[in-house]
C-alpha positions in Angstrom: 46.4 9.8 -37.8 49.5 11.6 -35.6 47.2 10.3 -32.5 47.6 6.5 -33.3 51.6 7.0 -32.9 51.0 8.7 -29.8 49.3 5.4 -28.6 51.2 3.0 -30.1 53.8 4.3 -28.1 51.9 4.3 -25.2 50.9 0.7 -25.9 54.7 -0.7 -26.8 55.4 0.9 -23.6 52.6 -1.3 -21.6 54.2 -4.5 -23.7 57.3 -3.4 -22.5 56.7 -3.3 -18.8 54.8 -6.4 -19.1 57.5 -8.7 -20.8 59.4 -7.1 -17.9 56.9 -8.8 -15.5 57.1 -11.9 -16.7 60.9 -11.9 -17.1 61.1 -11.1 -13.0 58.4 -13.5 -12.3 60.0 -16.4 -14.4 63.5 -16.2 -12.4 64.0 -19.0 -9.5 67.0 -19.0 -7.3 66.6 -22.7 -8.1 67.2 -22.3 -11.5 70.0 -20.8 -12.5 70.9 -22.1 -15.8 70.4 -20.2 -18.7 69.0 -17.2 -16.9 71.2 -14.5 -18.1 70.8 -15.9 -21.3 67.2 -15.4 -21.1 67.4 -12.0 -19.8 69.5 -10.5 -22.2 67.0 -12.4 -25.1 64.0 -10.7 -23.8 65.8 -7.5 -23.6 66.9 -7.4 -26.7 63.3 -8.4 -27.8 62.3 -5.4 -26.1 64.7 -2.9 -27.5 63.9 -4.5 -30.9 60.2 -3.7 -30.5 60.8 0.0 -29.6 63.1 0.5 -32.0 61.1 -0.4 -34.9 58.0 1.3 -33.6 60.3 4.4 -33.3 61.7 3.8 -37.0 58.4 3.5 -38.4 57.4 6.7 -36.8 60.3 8.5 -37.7 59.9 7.0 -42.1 56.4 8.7 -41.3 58.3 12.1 -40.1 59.0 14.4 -37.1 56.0 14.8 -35.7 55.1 11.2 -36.0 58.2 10.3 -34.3 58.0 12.4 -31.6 54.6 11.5 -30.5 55.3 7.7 -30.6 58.5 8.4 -27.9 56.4 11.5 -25.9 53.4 8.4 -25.5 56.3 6.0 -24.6 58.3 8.3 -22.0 54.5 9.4 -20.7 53.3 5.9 -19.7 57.2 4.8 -18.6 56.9 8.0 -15.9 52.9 7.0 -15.1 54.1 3.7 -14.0 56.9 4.6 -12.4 54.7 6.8 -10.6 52.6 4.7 -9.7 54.3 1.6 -9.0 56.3 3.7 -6.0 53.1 4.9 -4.1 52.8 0.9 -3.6 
């Protein structure tokens, strides 16, 4: 059961990065109103996600908890990894 945290971690972390993607992809110099507004909306989306993943692992205990951010950090440094050899 500790290995599901582990991956939801890993997967909030692949949500993350791609309500990230779309965020960049959706910004046009054209368009200009309303984008910090967005921004800051899909950030907090984001930080709201994680942190109720990480709450939720943490109400389970320790070792829960710390799996759910080790399978978070992991995939954050993968891609980050991997997105600078391209």
């Amino acid at each position: 059961m500790t290995g599901l945290w582990f991956v939801a971690g890993s997967l909030v972390n692949i949500v993350n990065y791609w309500m990230q993607f779309r965020t960049v992809n959706s910004l046009h110099p054209e368009t200009s109103q309303g984008v910090v507004r967005q921004i800051v909306r899909r950030a907090i989306l984001r930080w709201i996600l994680i942190a109720v993943l990480l709450f939720a692992a943490f109400r389970q205990g320790v070792i829960p908890g710390l799996l759910t951010f080790t399978g978070y950090w992991i995939i954050r440094l993968v891609m980050i990894y991997r997105w600078s050899l391209l």
